[in-house]
BAFILO-7158 format. One line per field, with one value per residue (C-alpha): chain; residue in one letter; residue number from 1; x negated, y negated, z. Coordinates in Angstrom, 1 decimal. Example, Ala and Ser with C-alpha at 12.3 -4.5 7.8 and 13.67 -1.06 7.14 Angstrom:
BEGIN
chain	c(A/A);
res	c(a/s);
n	c(1/2);
x	c(-12.3/-13.7);
y	c(4.5/1.1);
z	c(7.8/7.1);
END
This chain:
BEGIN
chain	c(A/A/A/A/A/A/A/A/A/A/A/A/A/A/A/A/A/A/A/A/A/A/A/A/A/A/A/A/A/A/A/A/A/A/A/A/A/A/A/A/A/A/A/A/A/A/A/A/A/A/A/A/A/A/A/A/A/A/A/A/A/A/A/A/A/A/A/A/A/A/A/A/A/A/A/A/A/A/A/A/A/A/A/A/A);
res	c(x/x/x/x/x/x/x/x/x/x/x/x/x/x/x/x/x/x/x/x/x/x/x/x/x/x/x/x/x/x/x/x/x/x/x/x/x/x/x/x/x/x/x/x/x/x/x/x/x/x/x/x/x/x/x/x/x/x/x/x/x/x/x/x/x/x/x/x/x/x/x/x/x/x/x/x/x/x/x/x/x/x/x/x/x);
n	c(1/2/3/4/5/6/7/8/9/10/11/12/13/14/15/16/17/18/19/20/21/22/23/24/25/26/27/28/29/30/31/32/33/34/35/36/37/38/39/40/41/42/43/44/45/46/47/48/49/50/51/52/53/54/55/56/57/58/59/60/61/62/63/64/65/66/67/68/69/70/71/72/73/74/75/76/77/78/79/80/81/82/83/84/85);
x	c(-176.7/-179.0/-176.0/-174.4/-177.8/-178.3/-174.9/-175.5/-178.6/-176.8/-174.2/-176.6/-178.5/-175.4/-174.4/-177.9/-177.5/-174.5/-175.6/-178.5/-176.5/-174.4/-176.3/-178.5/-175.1/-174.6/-177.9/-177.2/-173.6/-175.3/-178.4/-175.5/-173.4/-176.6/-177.5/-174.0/-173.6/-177.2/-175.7/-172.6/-174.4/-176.6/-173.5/-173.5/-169.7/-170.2/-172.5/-169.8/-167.2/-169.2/-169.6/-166.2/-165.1/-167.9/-166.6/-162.6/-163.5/-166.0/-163.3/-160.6/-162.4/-162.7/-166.6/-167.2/-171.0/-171.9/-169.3/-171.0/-174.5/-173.8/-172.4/-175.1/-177.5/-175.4/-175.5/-179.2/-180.0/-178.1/-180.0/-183.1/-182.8/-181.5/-184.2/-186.7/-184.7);
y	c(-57.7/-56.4/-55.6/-53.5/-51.6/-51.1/-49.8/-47.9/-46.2/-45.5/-43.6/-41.6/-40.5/-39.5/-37.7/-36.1/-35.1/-33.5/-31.2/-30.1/-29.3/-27.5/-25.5/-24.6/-23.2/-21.5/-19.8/-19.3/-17.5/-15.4/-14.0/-13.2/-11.4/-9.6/-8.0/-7.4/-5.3/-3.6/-3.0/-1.6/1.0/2.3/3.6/7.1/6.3/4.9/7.6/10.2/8.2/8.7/12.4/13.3/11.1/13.1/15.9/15.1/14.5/17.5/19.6/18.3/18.1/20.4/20.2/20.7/21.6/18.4/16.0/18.0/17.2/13.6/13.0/14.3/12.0/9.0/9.9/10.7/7.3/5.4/7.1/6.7/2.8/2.3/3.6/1.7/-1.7);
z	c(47.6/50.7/52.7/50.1/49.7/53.8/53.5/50.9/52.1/56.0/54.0/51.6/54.9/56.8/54.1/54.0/57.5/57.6/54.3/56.2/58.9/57.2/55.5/58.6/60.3/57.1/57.2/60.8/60.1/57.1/60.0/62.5/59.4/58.3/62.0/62.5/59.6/60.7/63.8/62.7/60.4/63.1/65.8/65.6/65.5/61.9/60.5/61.5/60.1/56.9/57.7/58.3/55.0/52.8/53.9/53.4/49.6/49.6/50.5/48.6/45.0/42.4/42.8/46.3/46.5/44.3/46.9/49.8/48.2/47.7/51.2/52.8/50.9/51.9/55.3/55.0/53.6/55.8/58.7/57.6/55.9/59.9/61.4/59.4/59.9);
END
């Protein structure tokens, strides 16, 4: 009976191990992901992008000045939520 319980407790702390390791590289992969994306929103080549696609659908809708208005608020916001992160 004693060897089936050492066995049973080497497995059941294996196990333990590898679900903590997992879930460290998973908390790992989600940090890299997060600053990646952070990253990605501050290049002036992304807040353009933005621009120029606010102003496409500004241009092309019925309601201009309200598109207009609400693309300059996106870009705005994005701006300023990546200057403060």
């Amino acid at each position: 009976m004693n060897i089936f319980l050492k066995s049973n407790m080497k497995d059941i702390a294996q196990k333990e191990h590898a679900y903590f390791s997992q879930k460290h590289h998973a908390d790992v992969a989600l940090t890299q992901a997060k600053r990646q994306c952070k990253l990605m929103m501050g290049k002036p080549e992304t807040l353009l992008g933005i621009a120029t696609l606010g102003a496409y659908k500004g241009a092309v809708d019925a309601k201009p000045k309200a598109k207009r208005n609400q693309a300059l608020m996106a870009i705005s916001r994005t701006a300023l939520l990546s200057l403060f992160q």
